[in-house]
DSSP file (Angstrom, degrees, kcal/mol; ACC not computed):
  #  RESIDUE AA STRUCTURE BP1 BP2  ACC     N-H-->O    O-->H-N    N-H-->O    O-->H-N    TCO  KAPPA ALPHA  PHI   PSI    X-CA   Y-CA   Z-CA
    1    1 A X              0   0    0      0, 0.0     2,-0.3     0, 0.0     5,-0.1   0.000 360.0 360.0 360.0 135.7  152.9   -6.2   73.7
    2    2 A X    >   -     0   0    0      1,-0.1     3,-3.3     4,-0.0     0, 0.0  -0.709 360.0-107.4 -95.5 141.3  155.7   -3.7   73.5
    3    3 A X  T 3  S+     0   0    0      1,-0.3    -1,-0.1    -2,-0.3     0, 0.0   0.597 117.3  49.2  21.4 -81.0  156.2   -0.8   75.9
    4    4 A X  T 3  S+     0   0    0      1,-0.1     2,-0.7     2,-0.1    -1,-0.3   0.210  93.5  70.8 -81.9  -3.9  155.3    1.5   73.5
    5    5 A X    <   -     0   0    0     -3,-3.3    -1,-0.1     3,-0.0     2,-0.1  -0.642  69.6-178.5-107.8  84.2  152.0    0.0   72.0
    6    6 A X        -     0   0    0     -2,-0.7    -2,-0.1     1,-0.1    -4,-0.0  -0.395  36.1 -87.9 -79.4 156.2  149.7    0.7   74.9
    7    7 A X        -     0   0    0     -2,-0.1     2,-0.5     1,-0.1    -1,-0.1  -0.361  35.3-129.5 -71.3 143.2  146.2   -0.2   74.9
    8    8 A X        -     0   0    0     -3,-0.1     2,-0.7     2,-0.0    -1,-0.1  -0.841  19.5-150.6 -96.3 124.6  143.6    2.4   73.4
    9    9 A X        -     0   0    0     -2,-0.5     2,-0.5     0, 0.0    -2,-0.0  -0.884   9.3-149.6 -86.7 100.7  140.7    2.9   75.9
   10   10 A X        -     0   0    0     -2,-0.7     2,-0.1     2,-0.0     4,-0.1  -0.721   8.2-153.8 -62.1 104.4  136.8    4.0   74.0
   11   11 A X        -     0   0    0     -2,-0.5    -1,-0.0     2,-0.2     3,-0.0  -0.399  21.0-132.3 -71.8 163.6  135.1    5.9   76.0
   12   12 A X  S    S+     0   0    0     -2,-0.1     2,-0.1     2,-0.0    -1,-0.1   0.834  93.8  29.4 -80.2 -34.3  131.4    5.6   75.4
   13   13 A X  S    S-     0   0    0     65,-0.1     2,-0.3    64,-0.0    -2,-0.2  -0.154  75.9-131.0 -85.6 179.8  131.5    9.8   75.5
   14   14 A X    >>  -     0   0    0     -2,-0.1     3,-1.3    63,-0.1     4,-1.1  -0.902  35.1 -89.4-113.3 161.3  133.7   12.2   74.7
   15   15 A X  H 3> S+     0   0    0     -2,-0.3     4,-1.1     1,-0.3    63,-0.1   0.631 123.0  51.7 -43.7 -27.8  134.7   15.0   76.5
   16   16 A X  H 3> S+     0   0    0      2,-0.2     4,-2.8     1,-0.2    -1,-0.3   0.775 110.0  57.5 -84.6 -43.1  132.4   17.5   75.5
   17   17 A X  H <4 S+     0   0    0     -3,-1.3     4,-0.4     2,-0.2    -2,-0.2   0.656 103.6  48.9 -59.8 -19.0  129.3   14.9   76.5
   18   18 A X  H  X S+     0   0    0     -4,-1.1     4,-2.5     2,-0.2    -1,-0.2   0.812 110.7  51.5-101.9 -17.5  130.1   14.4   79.5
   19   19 A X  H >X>S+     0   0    0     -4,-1.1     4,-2.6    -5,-0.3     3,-2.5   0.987 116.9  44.5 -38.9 -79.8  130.4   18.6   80.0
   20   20 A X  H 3X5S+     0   0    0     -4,-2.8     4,-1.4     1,-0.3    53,-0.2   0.837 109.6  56.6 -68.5 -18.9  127.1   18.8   78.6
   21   21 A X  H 3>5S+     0   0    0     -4,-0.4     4,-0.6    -5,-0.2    -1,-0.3   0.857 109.7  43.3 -64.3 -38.9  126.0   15.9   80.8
   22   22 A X  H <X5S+     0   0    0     -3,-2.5     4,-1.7    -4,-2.5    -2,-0.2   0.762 111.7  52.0 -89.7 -25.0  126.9   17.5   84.1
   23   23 A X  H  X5S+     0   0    0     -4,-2.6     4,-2.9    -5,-0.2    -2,-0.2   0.877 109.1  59.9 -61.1 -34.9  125.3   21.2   82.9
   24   24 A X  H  X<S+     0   0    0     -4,-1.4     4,-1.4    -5,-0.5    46,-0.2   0.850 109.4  35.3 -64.6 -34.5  122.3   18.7   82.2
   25   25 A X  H  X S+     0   0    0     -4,-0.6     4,-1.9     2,-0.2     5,-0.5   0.860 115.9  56.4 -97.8 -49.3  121.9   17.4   86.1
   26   26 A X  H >X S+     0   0    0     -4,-1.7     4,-2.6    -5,-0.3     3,-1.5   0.907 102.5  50.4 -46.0 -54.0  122.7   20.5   87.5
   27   27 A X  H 3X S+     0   0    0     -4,-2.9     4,-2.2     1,-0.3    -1,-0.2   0.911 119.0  42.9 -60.1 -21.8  120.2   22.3   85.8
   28   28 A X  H 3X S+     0   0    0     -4,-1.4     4,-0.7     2,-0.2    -1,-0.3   0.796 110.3  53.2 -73.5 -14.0  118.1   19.6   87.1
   29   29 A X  H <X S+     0   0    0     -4,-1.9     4,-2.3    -3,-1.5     5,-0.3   0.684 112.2  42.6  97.8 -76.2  119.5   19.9   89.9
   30   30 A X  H  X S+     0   0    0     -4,-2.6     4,-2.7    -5,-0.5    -2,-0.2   0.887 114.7  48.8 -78.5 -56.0  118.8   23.6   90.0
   31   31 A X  H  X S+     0   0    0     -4,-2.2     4,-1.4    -5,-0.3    -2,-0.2   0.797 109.8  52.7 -67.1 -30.6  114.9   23.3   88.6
   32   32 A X  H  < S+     0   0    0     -4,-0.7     4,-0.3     2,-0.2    -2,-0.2   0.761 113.6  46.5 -87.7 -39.0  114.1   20.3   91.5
   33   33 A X  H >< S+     0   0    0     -4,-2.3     3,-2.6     1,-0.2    -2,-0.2   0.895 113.2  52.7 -75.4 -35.2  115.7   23.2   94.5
   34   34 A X  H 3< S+     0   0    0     -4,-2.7    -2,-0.2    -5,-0.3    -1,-0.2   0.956 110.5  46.2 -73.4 -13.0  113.5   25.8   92.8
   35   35 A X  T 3< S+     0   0    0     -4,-1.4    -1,-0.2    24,-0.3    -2,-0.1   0.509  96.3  78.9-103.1  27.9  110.5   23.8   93.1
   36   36 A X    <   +     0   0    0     -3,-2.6     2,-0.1    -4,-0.3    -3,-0.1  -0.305  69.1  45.6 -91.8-171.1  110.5   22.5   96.5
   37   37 A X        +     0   0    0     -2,-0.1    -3,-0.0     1,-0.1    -4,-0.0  -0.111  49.6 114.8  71.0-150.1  109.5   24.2   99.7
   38   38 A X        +     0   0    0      1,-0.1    12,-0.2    -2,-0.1    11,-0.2   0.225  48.2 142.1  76.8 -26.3  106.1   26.5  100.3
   39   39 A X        -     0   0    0     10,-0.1     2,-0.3     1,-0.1    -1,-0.1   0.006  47.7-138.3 -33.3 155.6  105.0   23.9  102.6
   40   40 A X        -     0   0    0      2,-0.2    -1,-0.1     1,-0.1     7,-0.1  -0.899   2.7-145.6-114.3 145.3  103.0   25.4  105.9
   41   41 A X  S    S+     0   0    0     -2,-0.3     2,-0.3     2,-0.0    -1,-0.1   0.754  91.9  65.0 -64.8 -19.1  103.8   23.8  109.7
   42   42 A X  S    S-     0   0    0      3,-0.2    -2,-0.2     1,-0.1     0, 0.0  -0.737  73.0-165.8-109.8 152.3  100.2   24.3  110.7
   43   43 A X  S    S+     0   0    0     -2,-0.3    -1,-0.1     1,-0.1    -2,-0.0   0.581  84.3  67.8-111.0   9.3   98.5   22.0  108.5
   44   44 A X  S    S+     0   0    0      1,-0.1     2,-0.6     2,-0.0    -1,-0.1   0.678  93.4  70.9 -94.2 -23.6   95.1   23.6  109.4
   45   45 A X  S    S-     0   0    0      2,-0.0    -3,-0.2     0, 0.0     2,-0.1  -0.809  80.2-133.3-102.2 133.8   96.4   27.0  107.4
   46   46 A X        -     0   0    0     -2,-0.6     2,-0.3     1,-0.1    -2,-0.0  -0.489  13.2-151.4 -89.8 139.3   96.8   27.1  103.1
   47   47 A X    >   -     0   0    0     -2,-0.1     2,-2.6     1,-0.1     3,-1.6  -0.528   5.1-159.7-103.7  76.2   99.8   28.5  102.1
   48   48 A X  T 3  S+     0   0    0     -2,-0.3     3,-0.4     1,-0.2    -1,-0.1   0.204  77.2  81.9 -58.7  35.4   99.4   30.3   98.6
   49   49 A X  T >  S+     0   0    0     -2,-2.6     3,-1.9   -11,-0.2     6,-0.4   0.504  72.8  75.7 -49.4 -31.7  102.8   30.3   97.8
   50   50 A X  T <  S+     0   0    0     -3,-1.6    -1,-0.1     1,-0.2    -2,-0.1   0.597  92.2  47.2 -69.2 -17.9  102.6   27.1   96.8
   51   51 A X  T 3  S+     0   0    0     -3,-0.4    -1,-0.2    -4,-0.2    -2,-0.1  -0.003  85.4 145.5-128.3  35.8  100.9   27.9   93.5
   52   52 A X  S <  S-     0   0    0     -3,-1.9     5,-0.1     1,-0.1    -3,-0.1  -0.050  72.9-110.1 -60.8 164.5  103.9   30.9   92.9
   53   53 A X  S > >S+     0   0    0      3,-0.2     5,-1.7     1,-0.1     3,-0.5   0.664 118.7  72.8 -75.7 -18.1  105.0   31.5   89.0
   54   54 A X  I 3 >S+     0   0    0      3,-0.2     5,-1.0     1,-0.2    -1,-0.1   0.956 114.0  17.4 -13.7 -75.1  108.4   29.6   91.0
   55   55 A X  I 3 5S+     0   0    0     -6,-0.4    -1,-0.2     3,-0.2    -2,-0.1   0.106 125.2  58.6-103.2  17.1  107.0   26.5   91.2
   56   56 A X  I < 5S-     0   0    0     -3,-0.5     4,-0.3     3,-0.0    -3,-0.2   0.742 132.7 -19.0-104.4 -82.3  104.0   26.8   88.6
   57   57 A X  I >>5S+     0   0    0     -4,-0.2     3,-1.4     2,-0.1     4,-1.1   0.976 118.9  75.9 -98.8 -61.3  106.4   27.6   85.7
   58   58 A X  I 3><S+     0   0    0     -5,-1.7     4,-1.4     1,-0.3    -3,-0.2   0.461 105.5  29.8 -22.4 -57.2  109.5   28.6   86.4
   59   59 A X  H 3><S+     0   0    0     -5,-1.0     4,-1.0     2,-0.2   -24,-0.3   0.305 106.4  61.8-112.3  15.4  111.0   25.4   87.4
   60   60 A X  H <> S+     0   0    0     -3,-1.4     4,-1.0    -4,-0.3    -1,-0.2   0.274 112.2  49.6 -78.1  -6.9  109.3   22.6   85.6
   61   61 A X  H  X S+     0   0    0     -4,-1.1     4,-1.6     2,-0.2    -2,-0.2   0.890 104.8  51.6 -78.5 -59.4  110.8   24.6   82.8
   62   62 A X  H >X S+     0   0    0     -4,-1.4     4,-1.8    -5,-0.2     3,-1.6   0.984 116.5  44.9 -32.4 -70.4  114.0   24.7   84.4
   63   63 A X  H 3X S+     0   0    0     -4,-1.0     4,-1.2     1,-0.2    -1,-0.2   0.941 107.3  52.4 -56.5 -53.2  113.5   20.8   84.6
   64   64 A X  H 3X S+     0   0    0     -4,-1.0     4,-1.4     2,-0.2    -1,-0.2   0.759 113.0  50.3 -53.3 -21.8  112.1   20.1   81.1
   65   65 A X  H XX S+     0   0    0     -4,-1.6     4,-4.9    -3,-1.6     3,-0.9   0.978 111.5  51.9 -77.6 -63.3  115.7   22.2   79.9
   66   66 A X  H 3X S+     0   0    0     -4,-1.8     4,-1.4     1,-0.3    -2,-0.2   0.768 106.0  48.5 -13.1 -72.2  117.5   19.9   82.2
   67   67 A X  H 3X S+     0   0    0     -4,-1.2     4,-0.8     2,-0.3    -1,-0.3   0.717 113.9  44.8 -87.8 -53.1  116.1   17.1   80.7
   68   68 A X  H <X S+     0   0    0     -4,-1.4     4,-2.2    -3,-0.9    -1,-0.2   0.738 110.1  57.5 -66.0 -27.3  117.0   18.3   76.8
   69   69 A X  H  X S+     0   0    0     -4,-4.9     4,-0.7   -45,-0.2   -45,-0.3   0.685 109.9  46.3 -78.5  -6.7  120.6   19.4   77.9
   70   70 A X  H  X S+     0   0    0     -4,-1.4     4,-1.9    -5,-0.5    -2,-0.2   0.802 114.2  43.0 -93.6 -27.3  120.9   15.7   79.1
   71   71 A X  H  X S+     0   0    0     -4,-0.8     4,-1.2     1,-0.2    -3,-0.1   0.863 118.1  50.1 -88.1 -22.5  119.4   13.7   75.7
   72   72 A X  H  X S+     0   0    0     -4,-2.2     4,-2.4     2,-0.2    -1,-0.2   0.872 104.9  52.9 -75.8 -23.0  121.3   16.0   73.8
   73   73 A X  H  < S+     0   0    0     -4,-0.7    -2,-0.2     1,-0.2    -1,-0.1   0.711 111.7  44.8 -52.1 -40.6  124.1   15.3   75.6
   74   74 A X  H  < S+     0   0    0     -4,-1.9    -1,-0.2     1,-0.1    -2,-0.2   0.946 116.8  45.6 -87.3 -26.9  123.8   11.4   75.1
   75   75 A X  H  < S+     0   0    0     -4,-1.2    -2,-0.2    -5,-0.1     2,-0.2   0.564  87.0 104.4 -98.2 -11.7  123.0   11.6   71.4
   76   76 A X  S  < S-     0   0    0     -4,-2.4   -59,-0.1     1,-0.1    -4,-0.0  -0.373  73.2-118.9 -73.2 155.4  125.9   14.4   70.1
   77   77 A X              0   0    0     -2,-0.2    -1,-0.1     1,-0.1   -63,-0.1  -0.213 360.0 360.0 -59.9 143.7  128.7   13.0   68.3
   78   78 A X              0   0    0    -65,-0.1    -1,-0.1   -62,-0.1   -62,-0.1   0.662 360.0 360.0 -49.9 360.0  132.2   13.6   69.9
């Protein structure tokens, strides 16, 4: 092999998948922070927080987006 004929490396992605691959986990990322917490210390008192539009909808949407920016992510073309 000469110098100048260097081996070609195939990625499985291209650049643009693995962009849209890393928006993908943040926003999960991002949906998984917004539905934590609400918890109480005293376990004897209910906290309704827990059943906020946050954690109700807001971020199992957030997670289901996640979750479409990642599949699209594996299945676009370069």
């Amino acid at each position: 092999m000469n110098a100048s004929e260097q081996p070609t490396t195939n990625f499985a992605f291209g650049r643009s998948n693995y962009v849209w691959l890393g928006v993908g986990i943040a926003t999960l990322i991002l949906g998984y922070a917004l539905m934590s917490g609400g918890g109480s210390d005293d376990p004897n008192v209910f906290d309704e927080s827990i059943f906020s539009f946050r954690r109700i909808t807001l971020a199992p949407s957030v997670v289901l987006a996640g979750y479409g920016l990642i599949f699209y992510a594996i299945l676009k073309k370069r």
